[in-house]
SEMAR-310011 format. One record per residue: residue number from 1; residue in three letters; x negated, y, z of N, C-alpha, C, O, CB in turn. Coordinates in Angstrom, 1 decimal, m for minus. Atoms other than C-alpha are relative to their C-alpha. Last residue first. Glycine has a CB too. Example, Ala and Ser with C-alpha at 12.3 -4.5 7.8 and 13.67 -1.06 7.14 Angstrom:
<sites>
    nr   rest     n.px     n.py     n.pz    ca.px    ca.py    ca.pz     c.px     c.py     c.pz     o.px     o.py     o.pz    cb.px    cb.py    cb.pz
     2    SER      0.9     m1.1      0.0    m13.7     m1.1      7.1      0.8      1.1      0.8      0.3      2.2      0.9     m0.4      0.5     m1.4
     1    ALA     m0.9     m1.2      0.0    m12.3     m4.5      7.8     m0.9      1.2      0.0     m1.9      1.2      0.7      1.0      0.0      1.2
</sites>
This chain:
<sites>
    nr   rest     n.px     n.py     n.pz    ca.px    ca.py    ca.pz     c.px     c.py     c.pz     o.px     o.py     o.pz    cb.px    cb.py    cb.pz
   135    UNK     m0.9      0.7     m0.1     25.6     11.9     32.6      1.3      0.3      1.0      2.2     m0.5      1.1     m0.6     m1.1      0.3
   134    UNK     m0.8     m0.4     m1.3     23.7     14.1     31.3      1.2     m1.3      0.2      2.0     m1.8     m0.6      0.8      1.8     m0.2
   133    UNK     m1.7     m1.2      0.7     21.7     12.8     28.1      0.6      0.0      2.0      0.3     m0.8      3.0      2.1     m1.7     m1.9
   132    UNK     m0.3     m1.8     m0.7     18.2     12.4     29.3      0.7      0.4     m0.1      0.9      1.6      0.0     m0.5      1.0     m0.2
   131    UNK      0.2      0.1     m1.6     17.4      8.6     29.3      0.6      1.3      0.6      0.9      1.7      1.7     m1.7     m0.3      0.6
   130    UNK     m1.1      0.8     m1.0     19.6      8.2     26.3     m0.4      0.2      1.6      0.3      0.0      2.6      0.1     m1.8     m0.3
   129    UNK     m1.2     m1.2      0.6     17.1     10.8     24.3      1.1     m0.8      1.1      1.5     m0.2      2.1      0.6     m0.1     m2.3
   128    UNK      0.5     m1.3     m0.6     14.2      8.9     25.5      1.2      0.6     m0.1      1.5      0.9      1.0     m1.2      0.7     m0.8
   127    UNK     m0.1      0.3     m1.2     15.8      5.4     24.3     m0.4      1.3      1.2      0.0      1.3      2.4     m0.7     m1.2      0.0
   126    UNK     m1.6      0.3     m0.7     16.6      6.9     21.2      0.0     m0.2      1.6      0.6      0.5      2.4      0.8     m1.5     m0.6
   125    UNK     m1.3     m1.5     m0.6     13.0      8.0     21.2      1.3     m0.2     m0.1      1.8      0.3      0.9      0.0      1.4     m0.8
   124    UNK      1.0     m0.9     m1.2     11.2      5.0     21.9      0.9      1.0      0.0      1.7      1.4      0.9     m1.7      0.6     m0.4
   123    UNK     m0.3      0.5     m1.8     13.5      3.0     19.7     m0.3      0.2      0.8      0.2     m0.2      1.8     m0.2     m1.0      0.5
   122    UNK     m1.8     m0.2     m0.2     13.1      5.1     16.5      0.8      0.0      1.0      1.6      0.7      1.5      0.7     m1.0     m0.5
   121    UNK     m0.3     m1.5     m0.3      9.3      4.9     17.1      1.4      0.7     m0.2      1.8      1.7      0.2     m0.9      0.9     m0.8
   120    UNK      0.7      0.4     m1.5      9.7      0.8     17.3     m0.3      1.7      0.0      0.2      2.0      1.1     m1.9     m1.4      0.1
   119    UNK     m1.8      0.1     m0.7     11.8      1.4     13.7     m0.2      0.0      1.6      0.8      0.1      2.4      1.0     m1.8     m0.7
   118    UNK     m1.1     m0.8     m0.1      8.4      3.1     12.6      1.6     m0.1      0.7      2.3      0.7      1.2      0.2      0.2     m1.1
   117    UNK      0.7     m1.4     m0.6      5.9      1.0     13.3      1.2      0.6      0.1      2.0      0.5      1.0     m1.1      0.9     m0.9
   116    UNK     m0.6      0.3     m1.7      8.2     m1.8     12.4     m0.4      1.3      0.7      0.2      2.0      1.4     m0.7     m1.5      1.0
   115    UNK     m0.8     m0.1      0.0      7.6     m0.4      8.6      0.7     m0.6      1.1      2.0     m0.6      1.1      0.2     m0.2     m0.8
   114    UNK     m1.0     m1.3      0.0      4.5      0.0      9.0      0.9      0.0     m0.1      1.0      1.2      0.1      0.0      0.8     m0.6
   113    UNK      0.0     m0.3     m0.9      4.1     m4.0     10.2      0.2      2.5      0.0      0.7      3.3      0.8     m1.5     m1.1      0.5
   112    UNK     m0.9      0.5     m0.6      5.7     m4.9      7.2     m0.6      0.6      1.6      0.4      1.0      2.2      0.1     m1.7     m0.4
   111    UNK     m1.2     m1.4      0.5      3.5     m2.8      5.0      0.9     m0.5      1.0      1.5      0.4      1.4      0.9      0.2     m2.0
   110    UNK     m0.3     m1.6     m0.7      0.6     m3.9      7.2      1.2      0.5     m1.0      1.6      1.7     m1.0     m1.6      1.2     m0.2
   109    UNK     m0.1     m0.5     m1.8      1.6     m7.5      6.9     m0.6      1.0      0.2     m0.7      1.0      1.5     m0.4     m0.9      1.1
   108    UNK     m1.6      0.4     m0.4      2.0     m7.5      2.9      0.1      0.1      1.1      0.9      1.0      1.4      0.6     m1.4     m0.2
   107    UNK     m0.7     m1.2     m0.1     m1.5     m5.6      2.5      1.4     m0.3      0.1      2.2      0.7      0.1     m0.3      0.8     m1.0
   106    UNK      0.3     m1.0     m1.2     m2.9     m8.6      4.3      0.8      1.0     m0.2      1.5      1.4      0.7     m1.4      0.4      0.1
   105    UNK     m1.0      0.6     m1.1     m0.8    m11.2      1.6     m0.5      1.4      1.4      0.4      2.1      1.9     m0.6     m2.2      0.7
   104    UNK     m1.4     m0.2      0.4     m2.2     m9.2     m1.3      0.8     m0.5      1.0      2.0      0.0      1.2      0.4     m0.6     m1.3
   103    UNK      0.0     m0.8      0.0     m6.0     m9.7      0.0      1.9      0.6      0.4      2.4      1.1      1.4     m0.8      0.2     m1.3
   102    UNK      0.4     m0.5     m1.5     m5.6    m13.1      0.6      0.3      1.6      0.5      1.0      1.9      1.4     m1.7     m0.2      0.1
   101    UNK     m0.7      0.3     m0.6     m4.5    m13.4     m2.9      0.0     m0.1      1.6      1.0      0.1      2.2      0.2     m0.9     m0.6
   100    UNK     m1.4     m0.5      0.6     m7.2    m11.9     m4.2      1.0      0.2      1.0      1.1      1.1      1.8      0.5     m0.8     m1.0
    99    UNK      0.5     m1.2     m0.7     m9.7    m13.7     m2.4      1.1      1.3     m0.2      1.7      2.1      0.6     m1.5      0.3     m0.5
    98    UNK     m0.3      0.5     m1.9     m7.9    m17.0     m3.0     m0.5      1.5      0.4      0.1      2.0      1.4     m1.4     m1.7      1.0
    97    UNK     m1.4     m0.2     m0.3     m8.1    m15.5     m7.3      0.2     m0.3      1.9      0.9      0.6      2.4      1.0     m1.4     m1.2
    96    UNK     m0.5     m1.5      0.2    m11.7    m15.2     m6.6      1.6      0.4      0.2      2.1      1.1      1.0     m0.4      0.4     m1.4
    95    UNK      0.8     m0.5     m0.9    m12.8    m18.1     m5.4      0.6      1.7      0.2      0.8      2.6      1.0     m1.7     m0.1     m0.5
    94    UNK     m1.0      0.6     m0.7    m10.6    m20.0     m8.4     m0.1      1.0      1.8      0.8      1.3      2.6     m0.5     m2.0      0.1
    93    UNK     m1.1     m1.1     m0.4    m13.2    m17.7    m10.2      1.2     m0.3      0.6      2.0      0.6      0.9      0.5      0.6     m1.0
    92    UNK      0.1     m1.0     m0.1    m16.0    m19.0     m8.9      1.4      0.8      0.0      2.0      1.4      0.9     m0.8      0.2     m0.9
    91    UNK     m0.1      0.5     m1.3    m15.1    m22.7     m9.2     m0.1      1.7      0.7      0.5      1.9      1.8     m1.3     m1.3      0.4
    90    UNK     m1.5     m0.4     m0.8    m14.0    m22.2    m12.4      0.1     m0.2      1.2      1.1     m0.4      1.8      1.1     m0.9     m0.4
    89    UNK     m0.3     m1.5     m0.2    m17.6    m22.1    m13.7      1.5      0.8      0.7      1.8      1.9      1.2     m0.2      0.5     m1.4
    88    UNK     m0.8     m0.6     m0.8    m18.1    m25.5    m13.0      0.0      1.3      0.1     m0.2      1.9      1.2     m0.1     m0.4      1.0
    87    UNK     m0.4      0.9     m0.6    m20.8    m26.1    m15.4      0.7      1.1      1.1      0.4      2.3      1.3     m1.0     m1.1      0.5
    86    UNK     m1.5     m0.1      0.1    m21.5    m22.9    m17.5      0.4     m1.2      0.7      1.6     m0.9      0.8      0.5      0.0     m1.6
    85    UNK     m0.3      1.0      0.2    m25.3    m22.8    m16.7      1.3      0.0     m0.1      1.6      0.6      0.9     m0.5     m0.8      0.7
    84    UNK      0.1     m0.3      1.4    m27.9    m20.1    m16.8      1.2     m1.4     m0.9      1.2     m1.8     m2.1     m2.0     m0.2     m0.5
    83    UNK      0.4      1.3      0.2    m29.0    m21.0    m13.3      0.2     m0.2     m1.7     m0.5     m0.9     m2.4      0.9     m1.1      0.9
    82    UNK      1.3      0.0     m0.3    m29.1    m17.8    m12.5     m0.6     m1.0     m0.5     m1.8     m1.2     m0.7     m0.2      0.1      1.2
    81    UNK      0.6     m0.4      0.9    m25.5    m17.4    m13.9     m1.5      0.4      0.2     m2.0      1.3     m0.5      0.6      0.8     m0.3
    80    UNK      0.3      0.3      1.8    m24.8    m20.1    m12.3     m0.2      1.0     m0.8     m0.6      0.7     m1.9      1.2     m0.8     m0.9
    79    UNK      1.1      1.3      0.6    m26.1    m18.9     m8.9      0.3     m0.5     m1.1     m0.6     m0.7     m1.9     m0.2     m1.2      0.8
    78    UNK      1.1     m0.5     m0.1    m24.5    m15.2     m9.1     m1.1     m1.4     m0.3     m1.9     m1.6     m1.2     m0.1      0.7      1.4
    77    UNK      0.6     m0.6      1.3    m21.3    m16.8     m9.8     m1.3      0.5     m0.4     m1.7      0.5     m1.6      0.7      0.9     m0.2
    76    UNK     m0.1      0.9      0.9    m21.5    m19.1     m6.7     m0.1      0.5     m1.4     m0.9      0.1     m2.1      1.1     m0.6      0.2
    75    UNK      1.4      0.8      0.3    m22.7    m16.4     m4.9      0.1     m0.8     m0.8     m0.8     m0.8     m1.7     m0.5     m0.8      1.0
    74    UNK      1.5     m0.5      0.6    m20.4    m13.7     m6.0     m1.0     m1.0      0.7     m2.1     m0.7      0.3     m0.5      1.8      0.4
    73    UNK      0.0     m0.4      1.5    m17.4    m15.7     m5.1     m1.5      0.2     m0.6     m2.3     m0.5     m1.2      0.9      1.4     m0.1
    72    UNK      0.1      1.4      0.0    m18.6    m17.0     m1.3      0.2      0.2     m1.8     m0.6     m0.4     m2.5      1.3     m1.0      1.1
    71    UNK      1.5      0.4     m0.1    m18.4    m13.2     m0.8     m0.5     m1.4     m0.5     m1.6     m1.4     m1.1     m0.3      0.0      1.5
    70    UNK      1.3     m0.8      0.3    m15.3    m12.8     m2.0     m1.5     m0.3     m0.3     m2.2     m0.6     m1.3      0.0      0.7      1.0
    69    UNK     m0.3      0.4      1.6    m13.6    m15.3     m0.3     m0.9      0.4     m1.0     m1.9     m0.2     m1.5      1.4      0.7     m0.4
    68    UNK      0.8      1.7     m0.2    m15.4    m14.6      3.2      0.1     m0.2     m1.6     m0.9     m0.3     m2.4      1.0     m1.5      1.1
    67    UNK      1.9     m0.9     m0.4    m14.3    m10.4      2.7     m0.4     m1.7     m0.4     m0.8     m2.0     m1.6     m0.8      0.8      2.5
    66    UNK      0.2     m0.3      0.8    m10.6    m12.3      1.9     m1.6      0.4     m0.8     m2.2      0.2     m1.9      0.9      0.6      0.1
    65    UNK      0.2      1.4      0.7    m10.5    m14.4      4.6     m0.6      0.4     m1.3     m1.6     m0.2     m1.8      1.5     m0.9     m0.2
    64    UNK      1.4      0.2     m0.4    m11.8    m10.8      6.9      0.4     m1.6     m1.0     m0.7     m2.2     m1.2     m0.6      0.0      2.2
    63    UNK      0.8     m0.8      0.6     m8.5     m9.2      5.4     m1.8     m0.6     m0.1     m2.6     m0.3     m0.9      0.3      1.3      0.7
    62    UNK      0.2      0.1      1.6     m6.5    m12.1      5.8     m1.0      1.1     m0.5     m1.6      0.9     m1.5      1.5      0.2     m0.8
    61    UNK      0.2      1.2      0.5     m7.3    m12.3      9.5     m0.2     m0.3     m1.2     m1.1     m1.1     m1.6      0.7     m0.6      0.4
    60    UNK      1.2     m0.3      0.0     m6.8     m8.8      9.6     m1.1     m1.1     m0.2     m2.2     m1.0     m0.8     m0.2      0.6      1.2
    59    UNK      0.3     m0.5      0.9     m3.1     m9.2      8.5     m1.7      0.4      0.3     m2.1      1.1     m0.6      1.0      1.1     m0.3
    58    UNK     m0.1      0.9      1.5     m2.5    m11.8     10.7     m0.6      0.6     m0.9     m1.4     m0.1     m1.6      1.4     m0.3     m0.6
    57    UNK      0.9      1.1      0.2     m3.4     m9.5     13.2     m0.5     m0.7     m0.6     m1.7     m0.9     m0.8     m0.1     m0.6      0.3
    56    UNK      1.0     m0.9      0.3     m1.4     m6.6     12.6     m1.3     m1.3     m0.2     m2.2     m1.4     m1.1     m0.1      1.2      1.3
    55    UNK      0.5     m0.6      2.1      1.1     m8.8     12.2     m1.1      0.6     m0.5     m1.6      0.6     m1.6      1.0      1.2     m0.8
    54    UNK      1.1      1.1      0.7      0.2     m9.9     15.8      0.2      0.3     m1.2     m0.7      0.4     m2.0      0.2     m1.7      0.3
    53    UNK      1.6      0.6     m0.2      0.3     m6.5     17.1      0.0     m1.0     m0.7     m0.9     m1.1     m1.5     m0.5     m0.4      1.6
    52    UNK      0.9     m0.8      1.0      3.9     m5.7     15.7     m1.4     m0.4      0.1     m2.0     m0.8     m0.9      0.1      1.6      0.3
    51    UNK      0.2      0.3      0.7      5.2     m8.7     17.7     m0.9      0.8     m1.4     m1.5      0.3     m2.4      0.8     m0.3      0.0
    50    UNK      0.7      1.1      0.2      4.2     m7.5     20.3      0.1     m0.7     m1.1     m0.9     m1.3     m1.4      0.2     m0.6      0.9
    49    UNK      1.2      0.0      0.4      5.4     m4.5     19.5     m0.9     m0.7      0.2     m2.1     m0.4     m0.1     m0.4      0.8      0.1
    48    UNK      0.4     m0.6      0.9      8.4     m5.6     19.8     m1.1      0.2     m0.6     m1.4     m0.4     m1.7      0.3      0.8      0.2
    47    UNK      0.4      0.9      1.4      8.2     m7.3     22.2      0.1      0.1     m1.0     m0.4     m0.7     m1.7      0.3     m0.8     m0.2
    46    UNK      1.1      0.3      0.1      7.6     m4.4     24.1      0.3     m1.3     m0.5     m0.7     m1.6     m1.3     m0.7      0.2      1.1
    45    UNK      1.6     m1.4      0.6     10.2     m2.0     22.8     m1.2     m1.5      0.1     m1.8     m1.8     m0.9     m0.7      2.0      2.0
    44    UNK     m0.1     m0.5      1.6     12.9     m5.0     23.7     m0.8      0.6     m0.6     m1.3      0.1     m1.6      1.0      0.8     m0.2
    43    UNK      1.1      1.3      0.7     11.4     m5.4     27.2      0.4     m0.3     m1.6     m0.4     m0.8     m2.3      0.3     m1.7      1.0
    42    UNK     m0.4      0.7      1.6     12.6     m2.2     28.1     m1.1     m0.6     m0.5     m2.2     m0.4     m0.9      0.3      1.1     m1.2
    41    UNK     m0.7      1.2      0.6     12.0     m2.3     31.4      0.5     m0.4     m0.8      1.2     m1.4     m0.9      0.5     m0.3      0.4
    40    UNK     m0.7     m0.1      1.0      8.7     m0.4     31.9      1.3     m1.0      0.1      1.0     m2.2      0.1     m0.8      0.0     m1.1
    39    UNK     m1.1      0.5     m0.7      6.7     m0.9     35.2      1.2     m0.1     m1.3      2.2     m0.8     m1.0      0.4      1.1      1.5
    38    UNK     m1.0     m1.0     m0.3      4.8      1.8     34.0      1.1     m1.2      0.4      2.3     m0.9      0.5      0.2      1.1     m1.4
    37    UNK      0.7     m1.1     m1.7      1.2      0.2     34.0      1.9      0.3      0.6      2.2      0.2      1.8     m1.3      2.6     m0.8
    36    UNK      0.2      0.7     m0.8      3.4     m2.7     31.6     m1.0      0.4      1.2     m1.3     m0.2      2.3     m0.1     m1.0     m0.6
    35    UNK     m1.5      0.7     m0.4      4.4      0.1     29.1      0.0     m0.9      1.3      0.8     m0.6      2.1      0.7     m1.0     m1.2
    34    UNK     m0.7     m1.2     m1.0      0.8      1.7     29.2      1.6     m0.2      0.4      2.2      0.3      1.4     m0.1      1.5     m1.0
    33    UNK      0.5     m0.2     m1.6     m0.5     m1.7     28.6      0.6      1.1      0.3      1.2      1.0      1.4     m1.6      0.1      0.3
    32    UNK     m0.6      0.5     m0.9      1.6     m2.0     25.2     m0.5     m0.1      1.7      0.3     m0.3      2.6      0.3     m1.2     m0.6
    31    UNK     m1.5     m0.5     m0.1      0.8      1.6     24.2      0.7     m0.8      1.2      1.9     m0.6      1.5      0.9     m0.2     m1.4
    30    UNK      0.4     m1.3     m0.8     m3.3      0.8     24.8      1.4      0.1      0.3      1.7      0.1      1.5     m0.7      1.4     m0.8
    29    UNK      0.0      0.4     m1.2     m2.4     m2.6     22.8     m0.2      0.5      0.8     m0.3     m0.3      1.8     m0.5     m0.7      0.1
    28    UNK     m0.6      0.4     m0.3     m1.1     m0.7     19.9      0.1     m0.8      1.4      1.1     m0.9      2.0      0.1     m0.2     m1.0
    27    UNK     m0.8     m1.0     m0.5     m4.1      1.9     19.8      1.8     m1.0      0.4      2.5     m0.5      1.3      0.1      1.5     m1.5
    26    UNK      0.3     m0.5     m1.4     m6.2     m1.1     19.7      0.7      0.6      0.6      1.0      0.4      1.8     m0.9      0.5      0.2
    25    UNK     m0.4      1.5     m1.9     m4.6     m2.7     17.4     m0.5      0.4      0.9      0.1      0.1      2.0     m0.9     m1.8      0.2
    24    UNK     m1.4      0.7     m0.4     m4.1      0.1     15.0     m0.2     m0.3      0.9      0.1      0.2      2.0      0.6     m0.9     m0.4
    23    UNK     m0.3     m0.9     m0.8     m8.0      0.9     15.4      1.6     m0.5      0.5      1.9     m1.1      1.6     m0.1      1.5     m0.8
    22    UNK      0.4      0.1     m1.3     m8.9     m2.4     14.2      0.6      1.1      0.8      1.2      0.8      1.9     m1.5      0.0      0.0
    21    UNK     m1.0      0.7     m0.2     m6.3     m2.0     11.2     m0.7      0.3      1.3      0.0      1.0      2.1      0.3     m1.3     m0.7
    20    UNK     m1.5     m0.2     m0.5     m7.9      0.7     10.5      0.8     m0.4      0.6      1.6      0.2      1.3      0.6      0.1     m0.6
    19    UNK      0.0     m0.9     m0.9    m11.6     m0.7     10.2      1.5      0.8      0.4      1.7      0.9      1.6     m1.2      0.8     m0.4
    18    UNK      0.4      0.2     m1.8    m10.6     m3.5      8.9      0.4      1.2      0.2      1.5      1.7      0.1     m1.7     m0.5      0.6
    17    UNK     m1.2      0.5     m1.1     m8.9     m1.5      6.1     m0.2     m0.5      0.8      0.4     m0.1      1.8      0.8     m0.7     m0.3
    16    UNK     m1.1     m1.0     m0.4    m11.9      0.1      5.3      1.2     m0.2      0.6      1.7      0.2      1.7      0.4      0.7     m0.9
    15    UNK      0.9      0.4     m1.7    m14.3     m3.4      5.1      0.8      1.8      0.5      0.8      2.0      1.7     m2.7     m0.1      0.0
    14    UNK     m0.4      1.0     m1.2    m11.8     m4.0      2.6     m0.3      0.1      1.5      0.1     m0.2      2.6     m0.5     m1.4     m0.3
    13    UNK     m1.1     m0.1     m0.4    m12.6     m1.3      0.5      0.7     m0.5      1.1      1.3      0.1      1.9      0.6     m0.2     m0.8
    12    UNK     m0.5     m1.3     m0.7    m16.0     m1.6      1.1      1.1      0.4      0.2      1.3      1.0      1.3     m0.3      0.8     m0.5
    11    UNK      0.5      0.3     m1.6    m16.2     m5.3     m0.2      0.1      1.0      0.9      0.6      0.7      2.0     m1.3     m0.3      0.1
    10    UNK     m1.4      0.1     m0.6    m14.4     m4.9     m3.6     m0.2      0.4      1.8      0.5      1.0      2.6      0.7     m1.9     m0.2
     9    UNK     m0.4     m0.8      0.2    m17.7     m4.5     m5.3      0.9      0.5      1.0      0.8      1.5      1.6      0.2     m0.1     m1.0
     8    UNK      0.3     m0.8     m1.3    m18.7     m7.6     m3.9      0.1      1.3     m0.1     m0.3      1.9      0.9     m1.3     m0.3      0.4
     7    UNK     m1.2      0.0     m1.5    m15.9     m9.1     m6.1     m0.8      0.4      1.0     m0.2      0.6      2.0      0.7     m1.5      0.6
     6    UNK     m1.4     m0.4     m0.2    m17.2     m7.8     m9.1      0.3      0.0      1.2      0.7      1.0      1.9      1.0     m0.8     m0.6
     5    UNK     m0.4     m0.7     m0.8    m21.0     m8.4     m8.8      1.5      0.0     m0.1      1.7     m0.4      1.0     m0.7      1.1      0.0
     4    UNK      0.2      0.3     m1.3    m20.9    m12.3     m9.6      0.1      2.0      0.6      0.7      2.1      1.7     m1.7     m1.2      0.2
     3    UNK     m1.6      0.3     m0.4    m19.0    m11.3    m13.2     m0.3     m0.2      1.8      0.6      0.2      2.6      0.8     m1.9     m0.9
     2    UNK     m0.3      1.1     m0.4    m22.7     m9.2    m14.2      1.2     m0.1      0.5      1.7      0.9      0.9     m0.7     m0.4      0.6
     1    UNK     m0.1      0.5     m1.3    m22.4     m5.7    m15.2      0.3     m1.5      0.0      1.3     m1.8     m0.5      1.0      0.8      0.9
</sites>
């Protein structure tokens, strides 16, 4: 196998996490509209997950840098080795490590944003549980 396919190899994976993440966000901006239909006044919850949304973001941002990265990889490798030419061959894989690294930062803001996920479903239901203790 040629070095230019590698990183479009990669490309499906990635183009999976979009697609997740997309959902996320959506299902996250559905929650926060249903908080501000409801008059809600825990404004704690919802910035919250406002801030959860934009991690989510960031991290989709790196996912689609990484797709670009990538991509922009296997051409450059694809054309010198079409070209049959070792000049700047580090330009490829410099292309690569950024795609990489792109990569590794996205899956850093979804572990960070699962792990708000969850402390933001902590805070829903405590706050459920407090609305219903007898007073």
């Amino acid at each position: 196998m040629e070095n230019w396919v590698i990183p479009l190899t990669l490309l499906p994976g990635i183009g999976m996490l979009i697609l997740s993440t997309a959902h996320l966000s959506t299902a996250i901006s559905d929650e926060i509209n249903y908080l501000f239909r409801n008059d809600t006044e825990d404004t704690e919850l919802i910035k919250i997950k406002i801030s959860q949304l934009f991690l989510l973001n960031v991290a989709k941002v790196c996912l689609y840098l990484s797709i670009g990265v990538f991509s922009i990889a296997g051409l450059i490798e694809a054309f010198f080795t079409l070209q049959h030419s070792m000049l700047n061959e580090s330009y490829g894989k410099t292309l690569l490590v950024i795609g990489v690294l792109s990569l590794v930062v996205a899956v850093g803001f979804l572990i960070a944003f699962s792990i708000r996920q969850v402390k933001i479903k902590r805070v829903q239901f405590l706050n459920r549980i407090d609305r219903n203790k007898p007073q």
